[in-house]
C-alpha positions as CSV (number, residue, x, y, z in Angstrom):
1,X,39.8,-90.8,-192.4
2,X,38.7,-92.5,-189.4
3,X,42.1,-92.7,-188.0
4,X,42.2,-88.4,-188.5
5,X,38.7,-88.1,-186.4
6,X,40.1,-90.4,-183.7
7,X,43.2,-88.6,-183.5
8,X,41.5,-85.0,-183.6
9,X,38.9,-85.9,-181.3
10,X,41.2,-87.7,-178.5
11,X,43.6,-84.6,-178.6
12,X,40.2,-82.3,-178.2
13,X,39.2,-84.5,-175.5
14,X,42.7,-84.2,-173.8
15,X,42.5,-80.4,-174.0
16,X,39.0,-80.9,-172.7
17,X,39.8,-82.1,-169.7
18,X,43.1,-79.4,-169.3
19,X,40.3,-76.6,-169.6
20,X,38.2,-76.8,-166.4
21,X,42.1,-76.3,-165.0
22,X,42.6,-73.6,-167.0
23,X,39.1,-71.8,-166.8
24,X,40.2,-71.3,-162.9
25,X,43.6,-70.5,-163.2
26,X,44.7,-67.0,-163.8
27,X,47.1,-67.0,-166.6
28,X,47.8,-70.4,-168.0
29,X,49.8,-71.2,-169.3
30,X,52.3,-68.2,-168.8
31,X,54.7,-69.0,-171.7
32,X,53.8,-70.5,-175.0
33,X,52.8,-74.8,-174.9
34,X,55.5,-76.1,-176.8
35,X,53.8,-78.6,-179.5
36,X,56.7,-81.3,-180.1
37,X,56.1,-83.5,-183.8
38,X,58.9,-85.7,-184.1
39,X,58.4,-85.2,-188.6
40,X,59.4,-83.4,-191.1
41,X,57.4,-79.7,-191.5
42,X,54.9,-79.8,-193.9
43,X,54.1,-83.8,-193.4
44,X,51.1,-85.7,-192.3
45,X,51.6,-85.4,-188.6
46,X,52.7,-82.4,-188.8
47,X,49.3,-81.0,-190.1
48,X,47.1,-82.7,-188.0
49,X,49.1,-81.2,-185.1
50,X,48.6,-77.3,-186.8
51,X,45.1,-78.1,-187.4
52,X,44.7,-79.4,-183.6
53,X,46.6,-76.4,-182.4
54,X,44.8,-73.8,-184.3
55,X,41.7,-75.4,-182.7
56,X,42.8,-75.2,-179.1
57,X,44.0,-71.4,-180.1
58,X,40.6,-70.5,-181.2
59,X,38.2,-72.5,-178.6
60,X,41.0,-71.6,-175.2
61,X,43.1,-69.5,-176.3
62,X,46.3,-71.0,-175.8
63,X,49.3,-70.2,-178.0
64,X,51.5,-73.0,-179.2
65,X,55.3,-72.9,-180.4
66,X,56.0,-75.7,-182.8
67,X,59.3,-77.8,-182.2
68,X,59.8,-80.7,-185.4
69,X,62.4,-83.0,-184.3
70,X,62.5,-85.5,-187.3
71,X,64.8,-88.6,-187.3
72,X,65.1,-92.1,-185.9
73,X,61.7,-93.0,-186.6
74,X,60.4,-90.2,-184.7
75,X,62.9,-91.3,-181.5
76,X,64.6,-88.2,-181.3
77,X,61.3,-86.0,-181.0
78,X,59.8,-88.9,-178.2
79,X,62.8,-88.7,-176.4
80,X,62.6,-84.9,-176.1
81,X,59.2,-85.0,-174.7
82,X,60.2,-87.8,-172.1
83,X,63.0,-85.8,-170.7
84,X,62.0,-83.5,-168.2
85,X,61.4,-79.4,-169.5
86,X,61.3,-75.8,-168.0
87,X,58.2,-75.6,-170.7
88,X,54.7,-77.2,-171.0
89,X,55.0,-79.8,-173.9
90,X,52.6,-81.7,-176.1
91,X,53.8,-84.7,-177.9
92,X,51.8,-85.6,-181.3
93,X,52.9,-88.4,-182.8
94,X,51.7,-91.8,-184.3
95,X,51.6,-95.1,-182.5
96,X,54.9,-97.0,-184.1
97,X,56.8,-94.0,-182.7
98,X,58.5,-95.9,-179.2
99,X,61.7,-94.8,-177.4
100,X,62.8,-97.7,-175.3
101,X,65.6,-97.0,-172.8
């Protein structure tokens, strides 16, 4: 459980420091963030990141697009977020998830 309240509240604090930014801007983000969890739907990860994005939905207001990309350890769904993207991404994943190139 202590794990789960570190992990909720460094993703809050994250978001945090994204809303002064998005207090001032206009219209952020334009499109959709695209939330990238490298597991299975319905899994552990996978819930923390719905519960972080509803959060983040109700306290800002941003709107969130979720992207599961399961396999390899969660490789495939790291290597996804490394690669460069038309779209603003969030990875969620756990620490033992590396891609090494």
């Amino acid at each position: 459980m202590k794990y789960f309240s570190a992990c909720v509240g460094a993703a809050m604090c994250c978001a945090g420091a994204h809303l002064a930014n998005a207090a001032t801007a206009e219209a952020y983000p334009e499109k959709p963030i695209r939330m990238i969890v490298p597991f299975l739907p319905g899994g552990g990860t996978d819930i923390v990141a719905r519960l972080v994005a509803a959060r983040l939905t109700e306290t800002i207001g941003w709107q969130f697009v979720f992207d599961n990309r399961p396999g390899a350890g969660g490789s495939i769904g790291v290597e996804l977020a490394a690669k460069p993207a038309t779209w603003r991404s969030i990875l969620i994943s756990i620490p033992g998830c590396r891609t090494i190139r």
